[in-house]
The first five atom37 places (N, CA, C, CB, O) and aatype in JSON, in Angstrom:
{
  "aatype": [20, 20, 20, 20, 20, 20, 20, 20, 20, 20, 20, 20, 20, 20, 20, 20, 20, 20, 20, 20, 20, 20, 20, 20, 20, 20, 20, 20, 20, 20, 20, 20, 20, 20, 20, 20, 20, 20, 20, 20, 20, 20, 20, 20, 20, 20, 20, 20, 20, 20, 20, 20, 20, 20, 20, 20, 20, 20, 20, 20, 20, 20, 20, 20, 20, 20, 20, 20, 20, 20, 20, 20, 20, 20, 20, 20, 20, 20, 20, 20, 20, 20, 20, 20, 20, 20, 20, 20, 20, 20, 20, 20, 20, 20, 20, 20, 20, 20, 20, 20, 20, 20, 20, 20, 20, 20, 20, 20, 20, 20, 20, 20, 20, 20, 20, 20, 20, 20, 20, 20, 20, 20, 20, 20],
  "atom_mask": [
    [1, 1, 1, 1, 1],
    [1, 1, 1, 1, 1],
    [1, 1, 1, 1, 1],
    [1, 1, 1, 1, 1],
    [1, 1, 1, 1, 1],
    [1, 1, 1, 1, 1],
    [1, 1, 1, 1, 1],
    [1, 1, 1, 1, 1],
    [1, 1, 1, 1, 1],
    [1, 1, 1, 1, 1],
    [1, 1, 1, 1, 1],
    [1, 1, 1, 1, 1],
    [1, 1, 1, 1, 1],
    [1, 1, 1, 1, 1],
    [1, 1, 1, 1, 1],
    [1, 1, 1, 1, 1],
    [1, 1, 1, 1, 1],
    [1, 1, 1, 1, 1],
    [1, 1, 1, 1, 1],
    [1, 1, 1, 1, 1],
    [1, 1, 1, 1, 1],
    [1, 1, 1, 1, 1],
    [1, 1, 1, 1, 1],
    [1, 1, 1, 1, 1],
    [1, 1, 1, 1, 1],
    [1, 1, 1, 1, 1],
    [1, 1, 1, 1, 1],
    [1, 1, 1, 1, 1],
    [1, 1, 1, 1, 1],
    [1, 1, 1, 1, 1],
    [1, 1, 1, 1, 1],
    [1, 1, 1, 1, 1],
    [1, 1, 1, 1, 1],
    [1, 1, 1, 1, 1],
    [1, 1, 1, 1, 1],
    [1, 1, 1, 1, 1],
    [1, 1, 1, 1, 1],
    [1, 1, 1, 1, 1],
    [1, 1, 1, 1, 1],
    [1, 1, 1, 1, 1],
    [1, 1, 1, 1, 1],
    [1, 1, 1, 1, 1],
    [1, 1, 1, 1, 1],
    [1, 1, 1, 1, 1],
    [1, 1, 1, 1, 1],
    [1, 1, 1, 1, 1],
    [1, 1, 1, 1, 1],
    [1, 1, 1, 1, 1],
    [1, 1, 1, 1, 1],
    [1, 1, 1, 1, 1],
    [1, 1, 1, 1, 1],
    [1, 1, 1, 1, 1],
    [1, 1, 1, 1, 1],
    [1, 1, 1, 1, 1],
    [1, 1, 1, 1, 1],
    [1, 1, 1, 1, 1],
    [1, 1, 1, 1, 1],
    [1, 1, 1, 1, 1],
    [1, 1, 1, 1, 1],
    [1, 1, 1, 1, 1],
    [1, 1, 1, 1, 1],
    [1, 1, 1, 1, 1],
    [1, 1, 1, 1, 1],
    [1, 1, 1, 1, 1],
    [1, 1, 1, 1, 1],
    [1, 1, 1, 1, 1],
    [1, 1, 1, 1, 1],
    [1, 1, 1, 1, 1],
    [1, 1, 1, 1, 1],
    [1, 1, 1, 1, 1],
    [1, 1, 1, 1, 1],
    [1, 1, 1, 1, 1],
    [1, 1, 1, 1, 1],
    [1, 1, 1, 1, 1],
    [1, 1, 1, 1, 1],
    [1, 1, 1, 1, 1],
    [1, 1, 1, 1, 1],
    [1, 1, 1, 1, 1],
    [1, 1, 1, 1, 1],
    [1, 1, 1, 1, 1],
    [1, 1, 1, 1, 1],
    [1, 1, 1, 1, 1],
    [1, 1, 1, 1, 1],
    [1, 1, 1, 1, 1],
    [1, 1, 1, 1, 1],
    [1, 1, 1, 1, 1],
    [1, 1, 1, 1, 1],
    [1, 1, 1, 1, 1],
    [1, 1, 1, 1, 1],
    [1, 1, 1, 1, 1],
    [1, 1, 1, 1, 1],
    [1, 1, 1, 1, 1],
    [1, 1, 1, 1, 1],
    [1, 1, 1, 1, 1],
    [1, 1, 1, 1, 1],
    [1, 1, 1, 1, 1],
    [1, 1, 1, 1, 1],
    [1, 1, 1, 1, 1],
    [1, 1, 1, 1, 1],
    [1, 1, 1, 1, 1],
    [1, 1, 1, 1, 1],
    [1, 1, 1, 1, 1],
    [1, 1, 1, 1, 1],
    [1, 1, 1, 1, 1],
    [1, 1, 1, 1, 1],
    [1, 1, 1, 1, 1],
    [1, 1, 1, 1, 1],
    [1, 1, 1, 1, 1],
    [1, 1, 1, 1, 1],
    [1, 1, 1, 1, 1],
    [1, 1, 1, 1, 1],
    [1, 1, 1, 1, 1],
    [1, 1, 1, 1, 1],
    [1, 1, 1, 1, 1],
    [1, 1, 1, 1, 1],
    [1, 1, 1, 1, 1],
    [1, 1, 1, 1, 1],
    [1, 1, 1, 1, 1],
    [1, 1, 1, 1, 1],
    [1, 1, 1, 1, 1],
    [1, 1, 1, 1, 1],
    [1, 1, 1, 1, 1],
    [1, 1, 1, 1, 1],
    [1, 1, 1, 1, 1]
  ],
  "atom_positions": [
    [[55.88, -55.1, -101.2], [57.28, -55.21, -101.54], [57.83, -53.89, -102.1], [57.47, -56.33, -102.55], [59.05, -53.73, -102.04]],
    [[57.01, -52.88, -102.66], [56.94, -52.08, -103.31], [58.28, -50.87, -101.99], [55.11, -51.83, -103.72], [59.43, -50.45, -101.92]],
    [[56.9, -50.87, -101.23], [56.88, -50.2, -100.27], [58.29, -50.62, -99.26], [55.48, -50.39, -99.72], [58.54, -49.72, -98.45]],
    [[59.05, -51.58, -99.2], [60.34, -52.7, -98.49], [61.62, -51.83, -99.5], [60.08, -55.09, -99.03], [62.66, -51.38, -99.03]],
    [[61.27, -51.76, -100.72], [62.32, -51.1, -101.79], [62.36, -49.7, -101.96], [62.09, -51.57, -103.15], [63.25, -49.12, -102.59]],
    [[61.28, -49.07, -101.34], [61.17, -47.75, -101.33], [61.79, -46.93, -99.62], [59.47, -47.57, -101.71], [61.84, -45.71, -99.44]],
    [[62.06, -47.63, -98.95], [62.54, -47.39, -97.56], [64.35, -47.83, -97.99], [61.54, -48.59, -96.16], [65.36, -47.15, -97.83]],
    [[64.25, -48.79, -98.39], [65.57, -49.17, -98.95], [66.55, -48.26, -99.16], [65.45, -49.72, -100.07], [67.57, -47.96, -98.54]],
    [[65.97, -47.85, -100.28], [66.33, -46.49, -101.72], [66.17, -45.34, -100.26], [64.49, -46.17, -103.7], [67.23, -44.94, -99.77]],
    [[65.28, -45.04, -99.84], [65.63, -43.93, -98.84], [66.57, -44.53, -97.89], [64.35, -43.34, -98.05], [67.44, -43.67, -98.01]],
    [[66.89, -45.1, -97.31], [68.04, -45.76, -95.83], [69.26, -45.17, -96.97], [68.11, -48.26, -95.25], [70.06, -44.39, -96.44]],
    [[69.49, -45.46, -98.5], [70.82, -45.53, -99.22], [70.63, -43.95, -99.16], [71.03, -46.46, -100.87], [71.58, -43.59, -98.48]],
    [[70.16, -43.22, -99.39], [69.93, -41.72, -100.1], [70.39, -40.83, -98.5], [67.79, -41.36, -100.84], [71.03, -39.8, -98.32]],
    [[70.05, -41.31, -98.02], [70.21, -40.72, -96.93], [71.72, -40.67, -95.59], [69.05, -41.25, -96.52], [72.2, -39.99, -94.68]],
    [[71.88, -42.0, -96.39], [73.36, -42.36, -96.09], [74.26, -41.16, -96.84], [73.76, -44.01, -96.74], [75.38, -41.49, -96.45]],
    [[74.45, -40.0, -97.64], [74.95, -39.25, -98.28], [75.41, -38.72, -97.61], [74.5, -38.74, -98.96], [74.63, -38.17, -96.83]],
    [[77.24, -38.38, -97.31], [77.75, -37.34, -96.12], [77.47, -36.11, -96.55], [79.31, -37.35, -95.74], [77.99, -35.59, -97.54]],
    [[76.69, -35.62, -95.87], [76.06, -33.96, -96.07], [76.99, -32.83, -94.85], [73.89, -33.96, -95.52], [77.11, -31.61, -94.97]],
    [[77.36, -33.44, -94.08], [77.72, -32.4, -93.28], [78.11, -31.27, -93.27], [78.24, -32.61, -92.83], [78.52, -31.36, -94.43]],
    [[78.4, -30.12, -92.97], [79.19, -29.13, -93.29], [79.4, -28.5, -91.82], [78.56, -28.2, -94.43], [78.34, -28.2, -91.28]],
    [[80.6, -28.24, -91.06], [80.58, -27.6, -90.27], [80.25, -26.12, -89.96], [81.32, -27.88, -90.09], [80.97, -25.36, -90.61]],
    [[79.51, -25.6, -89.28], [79.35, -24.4, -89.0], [80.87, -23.29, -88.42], [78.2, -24.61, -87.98], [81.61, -23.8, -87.58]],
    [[81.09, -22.38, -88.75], [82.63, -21.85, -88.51], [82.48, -20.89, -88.23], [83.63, -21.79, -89.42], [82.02, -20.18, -89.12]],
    [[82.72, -20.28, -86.95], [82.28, -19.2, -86.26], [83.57, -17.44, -87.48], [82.8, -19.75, -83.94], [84.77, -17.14, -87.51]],
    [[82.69, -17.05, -87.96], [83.79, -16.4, -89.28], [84.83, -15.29, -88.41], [82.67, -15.28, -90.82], [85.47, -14.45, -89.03]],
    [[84.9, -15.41, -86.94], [86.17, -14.84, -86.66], [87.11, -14.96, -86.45], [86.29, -14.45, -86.21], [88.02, -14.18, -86.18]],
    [[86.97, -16.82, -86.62], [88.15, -17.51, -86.27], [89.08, -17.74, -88.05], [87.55, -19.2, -85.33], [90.08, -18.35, -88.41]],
    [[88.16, -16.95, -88.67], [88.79, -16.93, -90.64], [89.64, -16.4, -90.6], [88.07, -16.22, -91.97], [89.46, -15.61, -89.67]],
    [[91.04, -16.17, -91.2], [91.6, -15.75, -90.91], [92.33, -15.28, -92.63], [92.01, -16.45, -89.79], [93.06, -14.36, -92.99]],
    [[91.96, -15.96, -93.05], [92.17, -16.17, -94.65], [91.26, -16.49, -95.6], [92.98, -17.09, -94.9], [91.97, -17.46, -95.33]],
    [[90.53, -16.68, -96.34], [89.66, -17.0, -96.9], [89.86, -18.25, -97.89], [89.28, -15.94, -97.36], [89.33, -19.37, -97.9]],
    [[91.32, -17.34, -99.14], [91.33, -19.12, -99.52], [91.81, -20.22, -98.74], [92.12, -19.44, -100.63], [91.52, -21.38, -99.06]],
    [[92.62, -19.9, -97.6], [93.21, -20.93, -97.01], [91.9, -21.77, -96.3], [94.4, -20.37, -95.99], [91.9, -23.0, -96.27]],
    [[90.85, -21.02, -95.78], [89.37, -21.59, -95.37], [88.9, -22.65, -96.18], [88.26, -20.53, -95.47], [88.47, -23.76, -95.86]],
    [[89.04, -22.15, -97.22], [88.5, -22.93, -98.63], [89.28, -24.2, -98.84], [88.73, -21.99, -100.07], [88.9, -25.36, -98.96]],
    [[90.28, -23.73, -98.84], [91.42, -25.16, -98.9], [90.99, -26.21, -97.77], [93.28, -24.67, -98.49], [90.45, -27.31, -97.76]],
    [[91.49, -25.37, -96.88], [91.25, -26.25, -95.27], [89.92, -27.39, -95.27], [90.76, -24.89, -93.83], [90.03, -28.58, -95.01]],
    [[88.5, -26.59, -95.67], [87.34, -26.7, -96.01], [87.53, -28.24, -96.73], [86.83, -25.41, -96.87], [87.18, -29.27, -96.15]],
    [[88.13, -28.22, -98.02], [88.06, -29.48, -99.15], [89.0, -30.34, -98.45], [88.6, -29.14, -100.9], [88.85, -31.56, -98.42]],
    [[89.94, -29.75, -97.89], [90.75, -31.17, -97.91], [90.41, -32.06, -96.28], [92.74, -30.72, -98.11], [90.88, -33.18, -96.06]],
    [[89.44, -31.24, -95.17], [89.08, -32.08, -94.17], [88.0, -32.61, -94.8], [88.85, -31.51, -92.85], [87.56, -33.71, -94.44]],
    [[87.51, -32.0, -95.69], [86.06, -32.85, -96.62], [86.9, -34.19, -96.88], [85.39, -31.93, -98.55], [86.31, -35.2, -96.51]],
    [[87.81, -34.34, -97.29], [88.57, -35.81, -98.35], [89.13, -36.34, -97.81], [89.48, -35.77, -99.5], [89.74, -37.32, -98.24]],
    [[89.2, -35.81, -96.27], [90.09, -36.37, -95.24], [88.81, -37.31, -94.59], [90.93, -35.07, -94.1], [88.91, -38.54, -94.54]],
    [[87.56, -36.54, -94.09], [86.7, -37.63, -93.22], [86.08, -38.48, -94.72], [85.16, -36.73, -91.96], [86.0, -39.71, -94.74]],
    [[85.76, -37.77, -95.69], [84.91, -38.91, -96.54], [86.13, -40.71, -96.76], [84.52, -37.87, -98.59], [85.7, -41.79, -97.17]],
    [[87.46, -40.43, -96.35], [88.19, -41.31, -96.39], [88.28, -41.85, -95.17], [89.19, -41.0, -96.88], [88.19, -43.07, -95.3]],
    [[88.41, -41.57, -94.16], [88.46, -41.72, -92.86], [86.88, -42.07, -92.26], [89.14, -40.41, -92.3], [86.92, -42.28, -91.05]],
    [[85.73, -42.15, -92.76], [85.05, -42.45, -92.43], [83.99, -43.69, -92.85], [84.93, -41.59, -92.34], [83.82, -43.84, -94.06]],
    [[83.34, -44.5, -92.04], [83.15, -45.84, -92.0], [82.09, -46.11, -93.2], [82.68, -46.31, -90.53], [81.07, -45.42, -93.21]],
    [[82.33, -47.29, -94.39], [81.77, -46.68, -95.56], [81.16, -47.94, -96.3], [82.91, -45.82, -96.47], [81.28, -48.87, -95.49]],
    [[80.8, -48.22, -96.99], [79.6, -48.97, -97.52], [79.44, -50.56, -97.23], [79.61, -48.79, -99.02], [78.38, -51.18, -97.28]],
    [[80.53, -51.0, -96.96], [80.86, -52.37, -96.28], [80.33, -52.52, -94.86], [82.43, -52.59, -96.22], [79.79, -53.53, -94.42]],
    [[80.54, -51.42, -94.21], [80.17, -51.77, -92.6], [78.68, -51.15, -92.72], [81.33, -50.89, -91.18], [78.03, -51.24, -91.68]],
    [[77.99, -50.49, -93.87], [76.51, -50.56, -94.2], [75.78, -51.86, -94.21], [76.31, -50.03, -95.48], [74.84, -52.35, -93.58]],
    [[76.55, -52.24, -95.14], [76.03, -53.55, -95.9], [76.13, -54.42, -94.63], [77.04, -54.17, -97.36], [75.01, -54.79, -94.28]],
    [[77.48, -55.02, -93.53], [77.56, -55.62, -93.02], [76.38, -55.67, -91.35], [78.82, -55.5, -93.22], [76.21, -56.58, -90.54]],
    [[75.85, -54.4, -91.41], [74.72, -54.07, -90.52], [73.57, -54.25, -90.89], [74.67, -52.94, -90.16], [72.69, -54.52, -90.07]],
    [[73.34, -54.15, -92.16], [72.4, -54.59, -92.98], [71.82, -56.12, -92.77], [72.96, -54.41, -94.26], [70.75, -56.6, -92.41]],
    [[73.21, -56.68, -93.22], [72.91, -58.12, -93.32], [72.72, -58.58, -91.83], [74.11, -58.96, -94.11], [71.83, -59.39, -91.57]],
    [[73.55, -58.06, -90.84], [73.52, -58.87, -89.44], [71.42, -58.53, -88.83], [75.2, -57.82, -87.98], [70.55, -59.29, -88.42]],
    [[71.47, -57.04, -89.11], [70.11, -56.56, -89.39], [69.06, -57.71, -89.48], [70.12, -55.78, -90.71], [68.17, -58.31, -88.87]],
    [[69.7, -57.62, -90.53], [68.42, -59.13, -91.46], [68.52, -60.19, -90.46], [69.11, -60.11, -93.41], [67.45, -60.61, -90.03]],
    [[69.65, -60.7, -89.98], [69.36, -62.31, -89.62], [69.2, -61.77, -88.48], [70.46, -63.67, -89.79], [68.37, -62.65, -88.25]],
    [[69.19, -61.01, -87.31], [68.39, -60.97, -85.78], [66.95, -60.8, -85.84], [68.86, -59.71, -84.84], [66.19, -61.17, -84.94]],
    [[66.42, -59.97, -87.46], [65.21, -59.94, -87.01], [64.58, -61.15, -88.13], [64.57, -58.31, -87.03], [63.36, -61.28, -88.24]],
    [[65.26, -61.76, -88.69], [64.87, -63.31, -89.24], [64.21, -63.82, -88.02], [66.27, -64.41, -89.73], [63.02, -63.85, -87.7]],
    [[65.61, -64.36, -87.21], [64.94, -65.33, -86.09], [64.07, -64.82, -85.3], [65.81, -65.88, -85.18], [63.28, -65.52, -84.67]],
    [[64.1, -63.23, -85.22], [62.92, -62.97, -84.15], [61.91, -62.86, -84.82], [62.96, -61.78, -83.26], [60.98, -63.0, -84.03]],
    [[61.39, -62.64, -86.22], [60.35, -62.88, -86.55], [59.94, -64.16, -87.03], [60.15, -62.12, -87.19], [59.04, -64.43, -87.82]],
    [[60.64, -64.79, -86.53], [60.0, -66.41, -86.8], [59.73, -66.88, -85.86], [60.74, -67.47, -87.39], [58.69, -67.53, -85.94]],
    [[60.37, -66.87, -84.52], [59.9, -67.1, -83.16], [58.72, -66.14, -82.98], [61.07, -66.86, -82.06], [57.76, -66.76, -82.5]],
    [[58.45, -64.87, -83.18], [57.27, -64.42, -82.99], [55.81, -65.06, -84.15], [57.63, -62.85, -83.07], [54.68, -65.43, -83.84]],
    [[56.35, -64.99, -85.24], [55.83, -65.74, -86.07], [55.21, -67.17, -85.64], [56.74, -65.82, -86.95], [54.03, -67.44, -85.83]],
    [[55.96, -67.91, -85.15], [55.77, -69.42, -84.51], [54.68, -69.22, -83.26], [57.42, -70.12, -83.84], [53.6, -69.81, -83.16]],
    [[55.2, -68.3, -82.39], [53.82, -67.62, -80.94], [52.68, -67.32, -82.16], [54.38, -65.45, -79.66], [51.98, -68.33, -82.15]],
    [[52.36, -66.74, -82.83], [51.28, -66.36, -83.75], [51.03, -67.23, -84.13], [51.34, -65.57, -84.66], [49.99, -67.64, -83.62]],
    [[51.55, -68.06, -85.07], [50.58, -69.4, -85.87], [51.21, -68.94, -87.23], [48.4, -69.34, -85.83], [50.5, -69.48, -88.08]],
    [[52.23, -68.19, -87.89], [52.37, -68.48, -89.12], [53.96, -68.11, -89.13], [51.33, -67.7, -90.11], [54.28, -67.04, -89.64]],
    [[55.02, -69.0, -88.56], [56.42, -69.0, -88.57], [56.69, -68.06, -89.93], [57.05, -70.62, -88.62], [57.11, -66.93, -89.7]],
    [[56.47, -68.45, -91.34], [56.97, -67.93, -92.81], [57.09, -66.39, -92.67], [55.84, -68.33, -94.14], [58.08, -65.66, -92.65]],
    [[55.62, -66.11, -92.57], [55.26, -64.51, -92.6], [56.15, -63.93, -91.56], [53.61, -64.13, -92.22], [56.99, -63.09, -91.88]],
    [[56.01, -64.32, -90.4], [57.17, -63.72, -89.4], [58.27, -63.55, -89.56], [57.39, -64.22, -88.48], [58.89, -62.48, -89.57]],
    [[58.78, -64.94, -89.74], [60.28, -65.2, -90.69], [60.62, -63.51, -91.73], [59.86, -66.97, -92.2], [61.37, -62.56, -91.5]],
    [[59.6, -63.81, -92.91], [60.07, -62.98, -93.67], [59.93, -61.42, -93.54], [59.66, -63.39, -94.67], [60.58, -60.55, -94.13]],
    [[58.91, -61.27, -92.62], [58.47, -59.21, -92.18], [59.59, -59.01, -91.55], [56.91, -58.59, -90.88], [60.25, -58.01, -91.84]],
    [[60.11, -60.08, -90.38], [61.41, -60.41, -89.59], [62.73, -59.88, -90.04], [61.59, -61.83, -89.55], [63.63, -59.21, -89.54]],
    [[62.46, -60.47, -91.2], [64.01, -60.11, -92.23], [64.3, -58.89, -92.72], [64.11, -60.85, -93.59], [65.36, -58.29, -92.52]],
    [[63.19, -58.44, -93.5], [62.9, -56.94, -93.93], [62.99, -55.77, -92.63], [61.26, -56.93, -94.6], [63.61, -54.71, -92.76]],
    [[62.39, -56.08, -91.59], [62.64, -54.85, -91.0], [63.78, -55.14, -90.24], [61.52, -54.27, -90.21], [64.34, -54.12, -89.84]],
    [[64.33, -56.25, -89.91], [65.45, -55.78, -88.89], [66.35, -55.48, -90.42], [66.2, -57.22, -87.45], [66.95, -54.41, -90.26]],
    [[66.56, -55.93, -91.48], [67.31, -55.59, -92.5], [67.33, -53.91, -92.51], [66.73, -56.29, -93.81], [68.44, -53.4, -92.36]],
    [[66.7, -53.44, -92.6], [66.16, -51.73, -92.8], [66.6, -51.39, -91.75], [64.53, -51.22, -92.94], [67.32, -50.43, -92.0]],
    [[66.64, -51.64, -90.33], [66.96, -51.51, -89.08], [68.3, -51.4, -89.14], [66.51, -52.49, -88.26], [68.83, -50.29, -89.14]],
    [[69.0, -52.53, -89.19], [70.61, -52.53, -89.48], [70.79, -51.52, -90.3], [71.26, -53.81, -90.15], [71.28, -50.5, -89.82]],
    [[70.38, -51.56, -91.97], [71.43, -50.29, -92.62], [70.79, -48.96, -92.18], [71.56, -50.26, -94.51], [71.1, -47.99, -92.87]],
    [[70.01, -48.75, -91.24], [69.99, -47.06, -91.15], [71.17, -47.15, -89.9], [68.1, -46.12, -90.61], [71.79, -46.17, -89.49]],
    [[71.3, -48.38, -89.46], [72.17, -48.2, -88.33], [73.73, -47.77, -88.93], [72.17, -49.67, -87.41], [74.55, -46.95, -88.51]],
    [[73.74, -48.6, -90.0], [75.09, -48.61, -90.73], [75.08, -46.94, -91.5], [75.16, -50.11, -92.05], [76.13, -46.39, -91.85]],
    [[74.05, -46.47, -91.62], [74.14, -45.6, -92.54], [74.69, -44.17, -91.34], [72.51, -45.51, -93.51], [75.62, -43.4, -91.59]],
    [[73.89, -44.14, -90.15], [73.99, -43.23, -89.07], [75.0, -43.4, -88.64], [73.16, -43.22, -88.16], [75.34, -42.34, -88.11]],
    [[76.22, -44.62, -88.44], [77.79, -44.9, -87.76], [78.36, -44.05, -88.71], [78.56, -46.61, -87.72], [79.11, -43.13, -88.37]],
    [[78.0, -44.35, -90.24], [78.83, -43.96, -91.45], [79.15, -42.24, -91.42], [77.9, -44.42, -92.92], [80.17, -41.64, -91.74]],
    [[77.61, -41.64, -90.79], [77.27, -40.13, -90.94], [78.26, -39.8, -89.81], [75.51, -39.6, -90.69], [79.13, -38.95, -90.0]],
    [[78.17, -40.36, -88.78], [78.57, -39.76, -87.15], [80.09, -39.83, -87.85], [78.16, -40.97, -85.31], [80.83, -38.89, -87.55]],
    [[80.44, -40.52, -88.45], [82.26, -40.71, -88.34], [82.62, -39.77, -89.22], [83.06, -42.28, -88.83], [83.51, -38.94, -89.02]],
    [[81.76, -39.88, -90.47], [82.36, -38.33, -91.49], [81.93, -37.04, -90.31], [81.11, -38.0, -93.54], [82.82, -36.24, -90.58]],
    [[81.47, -36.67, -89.69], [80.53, -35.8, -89.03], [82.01, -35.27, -87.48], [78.61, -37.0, -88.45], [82.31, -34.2, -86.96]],
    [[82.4, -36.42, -87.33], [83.23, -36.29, -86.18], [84.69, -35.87, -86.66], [83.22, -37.65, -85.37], [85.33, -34.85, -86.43]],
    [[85.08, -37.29, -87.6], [86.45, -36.76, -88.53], [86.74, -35.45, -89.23], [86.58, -37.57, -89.62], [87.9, -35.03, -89.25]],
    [[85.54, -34.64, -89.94], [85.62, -33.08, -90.2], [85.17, -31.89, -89.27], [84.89, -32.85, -91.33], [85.3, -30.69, -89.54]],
    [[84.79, -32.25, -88.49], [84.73, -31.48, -87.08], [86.43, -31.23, -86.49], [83.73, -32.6, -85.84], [86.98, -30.18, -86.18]],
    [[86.82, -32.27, -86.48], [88.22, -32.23, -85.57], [89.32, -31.93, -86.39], [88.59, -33.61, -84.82], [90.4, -31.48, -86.0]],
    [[88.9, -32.29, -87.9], [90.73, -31.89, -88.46], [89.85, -30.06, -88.89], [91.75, -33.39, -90.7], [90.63, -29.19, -89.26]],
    [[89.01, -29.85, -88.84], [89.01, -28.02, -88.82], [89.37, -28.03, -87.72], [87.64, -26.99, -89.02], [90.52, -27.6, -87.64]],
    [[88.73, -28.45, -86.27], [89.48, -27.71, -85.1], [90.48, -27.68, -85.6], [89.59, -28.2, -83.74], [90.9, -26.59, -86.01]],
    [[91.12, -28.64, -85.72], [92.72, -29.01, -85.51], [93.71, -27.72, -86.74], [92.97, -31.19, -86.15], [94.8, -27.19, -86.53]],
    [[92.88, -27.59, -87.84], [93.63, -26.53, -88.33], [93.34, -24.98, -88.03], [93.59, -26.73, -89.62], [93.56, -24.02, -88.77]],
    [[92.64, -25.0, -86.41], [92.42, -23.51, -85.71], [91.52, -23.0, -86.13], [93.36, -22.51, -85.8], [91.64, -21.8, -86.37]],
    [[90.07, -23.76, -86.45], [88.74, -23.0, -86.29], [87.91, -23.46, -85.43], [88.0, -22.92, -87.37], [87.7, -24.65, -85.21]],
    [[87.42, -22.56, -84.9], [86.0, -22.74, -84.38], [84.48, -22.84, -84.77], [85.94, -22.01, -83.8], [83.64, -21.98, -85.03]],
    [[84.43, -24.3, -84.69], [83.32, -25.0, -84.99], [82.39, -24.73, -83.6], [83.71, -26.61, -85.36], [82.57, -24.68, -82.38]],
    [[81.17, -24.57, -84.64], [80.23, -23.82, -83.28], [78.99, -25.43, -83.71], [79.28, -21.3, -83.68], [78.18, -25.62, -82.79]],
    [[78.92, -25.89, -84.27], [78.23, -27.38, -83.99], [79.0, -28.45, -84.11], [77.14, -27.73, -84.87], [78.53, -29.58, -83.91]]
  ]
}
């Protein structure tokens, strides 16, 4: 169980929008205005992007597909419970890295495009 809460705690930690776009520095044209530009597409995707509810809600759907499939596999084996419950835990873990990776791609996409959009060139 130890080990179920420790994947957990990593799926959440990892959910952290880290991104930073790469900016090819000839398209700078200003420096503080970079800087500006910089924070406010930061506050633009961390708002604009898909956020702890549609974690949680992948999470949970997570959990109940691999409920029933580990209880039907569980049931082919001979011990429905145990299946049932390994069932739950990993499709649970399954769902929120899913929720956590939609969450990353959308901050990741939303600050990509409002820098294009304020005339830089993003080279990733």
């Amino acid at each position: 169980m130890k080990i179920i809460a420790f994947l957990v705690l990593g799926v959440a930690v990892l959910g952290c929008q880290t991104y930073t776009p790469v900016i090819d520095p000839q398209s700078v044209n200003n420096g503080d205005r970079y800087y500006r530009d910089q924070a406010e597409c930061r506050a633009i995707a961390k708002q604009g992007a898909p956020g702890w509810k549609d974690t949680a809600k992948d999470t949970v759907v997570g959990g109940a597909v691999g409920t029933g499939t580990g209880a039907l596999i569980g049931a082919i084996a001979g011990d429905a419970v145990k299946g049932l419950a390994y069932g739950a835990v990993i499709g649970g873990v399954a769902g929120g890295a899913k929720g956590v990776y939609d969450s990353e791609k959308g901050y990741e996409d939303i600050y990509r495009n409002c820098m294009r959009g304020r005339g830089y060139n993003v080279l990733n």
